[in-house]
Structures are given as structure tokens and as C-alpha cells.
C-alpha positions as CSV (number, residue, x, y, z in Angstrom):
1,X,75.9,170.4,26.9
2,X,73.7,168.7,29.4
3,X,70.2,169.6,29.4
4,X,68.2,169.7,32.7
5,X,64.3,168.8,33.2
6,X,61.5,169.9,35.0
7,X,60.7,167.2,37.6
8,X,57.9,166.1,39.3
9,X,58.6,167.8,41.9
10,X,58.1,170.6,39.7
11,X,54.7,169.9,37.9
12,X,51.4,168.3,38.7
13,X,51.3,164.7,37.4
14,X,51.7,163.1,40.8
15,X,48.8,165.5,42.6
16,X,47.1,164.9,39.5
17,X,46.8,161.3,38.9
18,X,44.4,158.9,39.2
19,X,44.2,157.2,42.8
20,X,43.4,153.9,42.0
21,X,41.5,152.1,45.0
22,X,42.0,148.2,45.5
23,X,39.0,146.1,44.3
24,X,37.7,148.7,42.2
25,X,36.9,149.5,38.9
26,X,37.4,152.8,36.7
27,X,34.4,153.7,35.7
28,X,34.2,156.5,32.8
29,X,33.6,159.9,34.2
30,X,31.0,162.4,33.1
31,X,33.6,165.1,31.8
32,X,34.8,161.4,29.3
33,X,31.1,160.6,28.6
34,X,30.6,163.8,27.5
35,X,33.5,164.8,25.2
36,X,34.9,161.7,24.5
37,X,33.3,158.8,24.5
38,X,30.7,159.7,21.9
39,X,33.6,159.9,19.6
40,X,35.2,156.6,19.7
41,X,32.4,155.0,21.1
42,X,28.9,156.6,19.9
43,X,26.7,153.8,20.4
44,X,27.6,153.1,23.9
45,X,24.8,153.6,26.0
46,X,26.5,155.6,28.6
47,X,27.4,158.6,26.2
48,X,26.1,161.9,27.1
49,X,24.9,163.2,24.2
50,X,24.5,167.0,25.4
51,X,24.6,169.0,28.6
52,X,23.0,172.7,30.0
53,X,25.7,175.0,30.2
54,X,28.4,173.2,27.7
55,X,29.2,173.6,24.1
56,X,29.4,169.8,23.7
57,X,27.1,167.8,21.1
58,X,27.9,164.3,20.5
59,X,31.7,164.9,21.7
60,X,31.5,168.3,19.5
61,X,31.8,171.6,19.8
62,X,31.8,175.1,18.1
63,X,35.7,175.2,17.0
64,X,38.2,176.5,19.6
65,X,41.7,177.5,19.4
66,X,45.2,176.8,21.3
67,X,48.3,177.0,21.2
68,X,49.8,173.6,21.7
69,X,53.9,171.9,21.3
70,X,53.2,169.0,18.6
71,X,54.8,165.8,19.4
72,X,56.3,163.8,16.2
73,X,54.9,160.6,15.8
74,X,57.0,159.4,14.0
75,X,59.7,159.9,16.4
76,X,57.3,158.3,18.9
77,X,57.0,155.0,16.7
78,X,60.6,154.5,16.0
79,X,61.8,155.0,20.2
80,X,62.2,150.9,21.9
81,X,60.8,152.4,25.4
82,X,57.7,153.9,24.0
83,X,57.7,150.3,21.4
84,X,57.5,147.7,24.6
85,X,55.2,150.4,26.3
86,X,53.0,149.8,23.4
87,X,53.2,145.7,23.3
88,X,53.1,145.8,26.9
89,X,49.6,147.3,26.6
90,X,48.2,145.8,23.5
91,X,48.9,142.2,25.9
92,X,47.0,144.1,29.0
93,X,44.1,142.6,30.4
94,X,41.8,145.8,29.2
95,X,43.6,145.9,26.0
96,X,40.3,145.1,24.2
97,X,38.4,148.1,25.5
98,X,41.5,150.6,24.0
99,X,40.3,152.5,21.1
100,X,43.3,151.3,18.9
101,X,42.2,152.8,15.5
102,X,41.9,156.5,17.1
103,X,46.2,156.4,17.1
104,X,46.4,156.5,13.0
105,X,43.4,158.8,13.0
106,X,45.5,161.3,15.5
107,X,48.9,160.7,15.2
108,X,49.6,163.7,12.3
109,X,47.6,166.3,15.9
110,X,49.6,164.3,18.3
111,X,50.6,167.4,21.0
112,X,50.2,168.9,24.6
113,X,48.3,172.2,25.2
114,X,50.5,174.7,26.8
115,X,47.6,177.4,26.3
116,X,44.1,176.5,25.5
117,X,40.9,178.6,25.7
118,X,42.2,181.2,22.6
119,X,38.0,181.6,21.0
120,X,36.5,180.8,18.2
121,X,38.9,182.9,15.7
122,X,42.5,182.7,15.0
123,X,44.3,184.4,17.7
124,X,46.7,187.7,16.8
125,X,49.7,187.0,18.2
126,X,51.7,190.1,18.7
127,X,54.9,191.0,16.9
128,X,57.1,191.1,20.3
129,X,55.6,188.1,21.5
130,X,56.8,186.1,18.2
131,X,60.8,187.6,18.8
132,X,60.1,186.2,22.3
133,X,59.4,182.9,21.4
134,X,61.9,182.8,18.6
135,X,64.7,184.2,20.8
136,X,63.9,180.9,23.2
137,X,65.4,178.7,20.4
138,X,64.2,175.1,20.0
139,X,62.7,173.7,23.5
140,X,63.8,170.2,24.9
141,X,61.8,168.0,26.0
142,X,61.0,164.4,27.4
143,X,58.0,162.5,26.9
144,X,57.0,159.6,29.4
145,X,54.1,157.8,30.8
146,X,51.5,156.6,30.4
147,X,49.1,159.1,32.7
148,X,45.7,158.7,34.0
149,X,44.5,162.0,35.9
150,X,41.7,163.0,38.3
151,X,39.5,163.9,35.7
152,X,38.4,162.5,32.4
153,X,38.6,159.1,33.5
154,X,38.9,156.9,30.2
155,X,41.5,158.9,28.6
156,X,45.3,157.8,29.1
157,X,48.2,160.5,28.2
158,X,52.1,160.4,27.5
159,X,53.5,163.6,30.4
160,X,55.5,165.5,28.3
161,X,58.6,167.3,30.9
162,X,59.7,170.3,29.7
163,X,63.5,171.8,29.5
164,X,64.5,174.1,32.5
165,X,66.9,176.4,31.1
166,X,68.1,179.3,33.6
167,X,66.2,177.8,36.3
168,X,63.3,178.6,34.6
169,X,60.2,175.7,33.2
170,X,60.8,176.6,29.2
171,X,57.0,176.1,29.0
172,X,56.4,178.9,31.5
173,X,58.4,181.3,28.9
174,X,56.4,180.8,26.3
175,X,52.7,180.9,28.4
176,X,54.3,184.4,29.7
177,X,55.0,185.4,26.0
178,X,52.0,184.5,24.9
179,X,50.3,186.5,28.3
180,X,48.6,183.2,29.3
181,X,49.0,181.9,32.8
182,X,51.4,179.9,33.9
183,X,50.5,175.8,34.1
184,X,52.0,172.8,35.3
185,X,50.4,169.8,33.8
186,X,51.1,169.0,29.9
187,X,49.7,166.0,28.6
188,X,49.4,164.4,25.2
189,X,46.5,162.6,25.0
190,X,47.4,159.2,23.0
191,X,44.9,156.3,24.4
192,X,40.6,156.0,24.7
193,X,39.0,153.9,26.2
194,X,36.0,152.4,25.0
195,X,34.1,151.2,28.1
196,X,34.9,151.3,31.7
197,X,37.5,149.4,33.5
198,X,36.5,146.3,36.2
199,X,38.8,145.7,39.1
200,X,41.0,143.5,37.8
201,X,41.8,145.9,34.5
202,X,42.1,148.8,37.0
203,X,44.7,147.2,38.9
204,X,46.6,146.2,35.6
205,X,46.7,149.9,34.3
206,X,47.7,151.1,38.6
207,X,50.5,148.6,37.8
208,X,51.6,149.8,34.0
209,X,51.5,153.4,34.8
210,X,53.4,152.4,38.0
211,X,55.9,150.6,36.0
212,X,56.5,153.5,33.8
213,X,56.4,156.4,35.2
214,X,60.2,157.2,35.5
215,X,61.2,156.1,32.1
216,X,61.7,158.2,29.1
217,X,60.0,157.3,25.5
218,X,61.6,160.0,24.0
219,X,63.7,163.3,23.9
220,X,63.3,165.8,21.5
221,X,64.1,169.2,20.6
222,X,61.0,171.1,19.4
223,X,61.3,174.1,16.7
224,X,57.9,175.0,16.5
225,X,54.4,175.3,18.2
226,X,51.0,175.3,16.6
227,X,48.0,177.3,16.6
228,X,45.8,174.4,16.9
229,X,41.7,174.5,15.8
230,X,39.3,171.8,16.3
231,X,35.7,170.9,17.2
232,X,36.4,168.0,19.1
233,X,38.7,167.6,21.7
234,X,40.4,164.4,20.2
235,X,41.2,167.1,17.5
236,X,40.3,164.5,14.7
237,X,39.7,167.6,12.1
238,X,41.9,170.1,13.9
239,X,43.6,172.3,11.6
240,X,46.8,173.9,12.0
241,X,46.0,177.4,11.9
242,X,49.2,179.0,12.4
243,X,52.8,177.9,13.5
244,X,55.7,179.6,15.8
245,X,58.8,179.0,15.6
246,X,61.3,178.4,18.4
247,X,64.5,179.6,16.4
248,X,65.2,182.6,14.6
């Protein structure tokens, strides 16, 4: 049977990329500086530290829930796309200023939020919402990238495109099951940068993510989603609280 895709068309990763201006840098944004970079980079002087008004302290935070579709690494490692993606970047001219030893630490949380902001607590989810997901069945879905976007500059993601089944984005059925709104963006956060980009590195990473934005790293049929908790937003002591399956 041949399964059909959301496009971009679709979703949000073209209106949401980064526009990458010629003879410029990347600089790291505040929203990086304040929840990530403090993590894989505490000593860097431009870390925020904290801010009026967020939860953030040092990149942590009181813990927070979500519901996210967990990507298998090992799936990830053994795929030849996402293999040259990787050598292709580990030669790149700002390869040095990647946070390399954050992949090992992350790859067992490795997933895209398909509903975030659930509180502090473990979320109930209701007995008819569970049948819903579970009459779905296991949910298709192709990852590529790489993806910088308009905000949190500093962070690169793998787009994860979601099966359309019935005309309808699979992701969409489960945010309506769940009663969460409906989103279009699903990123799995895989890369950090360390520092900010100069022009030269900018234009590299314009020209990687240009290279490969319409290939596929991998396909895979998901099974289950996690209740995710975490502290951090590189989820580097998430737990899984709770898991949902896709199939009866």
C-alpha cells in the first residue's frame, strides 16, 4: 500500500526557517542563550543565566510535561542518507562549534513535540482518548533535514513529516484526541551549537540545509507516543512518564 505525506506545502518548515542573509553571521538568539546554551556551553559568556517572567535557571526549569512521537536512534544511525548527512557536517566549516557529545547524551529522548505545555504533573489522559489513539494504528512517518528556524537560533533539527491518511495530517488526529490544538511544525531537535556562526559558517549551513531539504533520512512506522518530563529542554534527565500506544 502506498503511503502518502504531509508536504510542505502543508506544514510550516519553509515559513519557519531561518532566512539566512549574505555576508552575515548567525548569531545565538536570546530564546538559545537562555535555555540552551547554558547547557552545552555554561561558561560561555554570552549565556543568560536567568530572566523576569521565565522559569529558566541556567537552561533549567521546574519539570514540564508533553506528549511527544520518539524517534529511534538507532534506526537513525543505521539509515546511509542521514550517515553522509552526518560526515557531511562533522567536515563543515563550523563543525567545531557543534556540541557533538550532547547526541550520545540524547539519543535514548530523541523525539518531536506534537503537544507540549501539559504542567508540572503527569497528565490524565482520558479513557476515550486512549481507544482514539489506539484505533489510529501505528503512524508513518519521514524524517529529513536538517532545520534551522526563526527562533532559537543555535539549535539545528531533523523535520519529521507526518502520514496523511484519509486526507487527514495523522498528527492532527492525535492533537485532536488529546484536545490540544492543532500544529504544523514538528521538529526533533538533534544538533547545538556552541558559539555563534561568522559569515562564512552561515553560508555553509544556508547551503547544507539547502542541499538537504528534500531528501529522506528515514521512514518509520511509529507504535507509540510518550509522556515526556524534563527540566531542561534538551530533555537530558527527561523521564518517560507514560506511553500510548498507536495499535490496539
Amino acid at each position: 500500500m502506498t503511503i502518502a505525506f504531509c508536504s510542505d506545502d502543508d506544514l510550516a518548515y519553509d515559513r519557519s526557517r531561518t532566512r539566512f542573509a549574505p555576508g552575515c553571521g548567525l548569531p545565538l538568539d536570546d530564546a538559545y542563550r537562555l535555555a540552551h546554551l547554558p547547557l552545552v556551553a555554561p561558561g560561555h559568556p554570552g549565556v543568560i543565566a536567568t530572566r523576569a517572567g521565565t522559569p529558566y535557571e541556567r537552561g533549567r526549569h521546574p519539570t514540564a510535561h508533553s506528549v511527544v512521537l520518539p524517534l529511534p536512534a538507532d534506526a537513525l544511525d543505521a539509515s546511509p542518507a542521514y550517515r553522509a548527512l552526518d560526515a557531511e557536517l562533522r567536515a563543515a566549516p563550523f563543525a567545531a562549534k557543534v556540541a557533538w557529545p550532547m547526541l550520545d547524551r540524547r539519543r535514548g529522548r530523541l523525539h518531536a513535540t506534537l503537544c507540549g505545555g501539559l504542567g508540572p504533573t503527569v497528565p490524565a489522559i482520558a479513557p476515550e482518548a486512549l481507544e482514539a489513539l489506539a484505533r489510529l494504528g501505528p503512524v508513518t512517518v519521514e524524517v529529513r533535514g536538517p532545520f534551522s528556524g526563526t527562533v532559537n537560533h543555535g539549535r539545528l533539527y531533523l523535520r519529521v513529516y507526518p502520514e496523511r491518511r484519509g486526507g487527514e495530517n495523522l498528527f492532527h488526529a492525535v492533537q485532536r484526541a488529546l484536545g490540544r490544538p492543532v500544529t504544523d511544525l514538528y521538529v526533533a531537535g538533534l544538533w547545538n551549537f556552541v558559539d555563534g556562526l561568522d559569515p562564512s559558517e552561515a553560508e555553509a549551513l544556508a547551503g547544507c540545509i539547502a542541499r538537504w531539504w528534500r531528501r529522506v533520512l528515514l521512514r518509520v512506522a511509529v507504535r507509540e507516543l510518550w509522556v515526556l518530563g524534563s527540566r531542561d529542554d534538551l530533555v537530558l534527565d527527561a523521564e518517560i512518564a507514560a506511553r500510548l500506544s498507536l495499535a490496539r
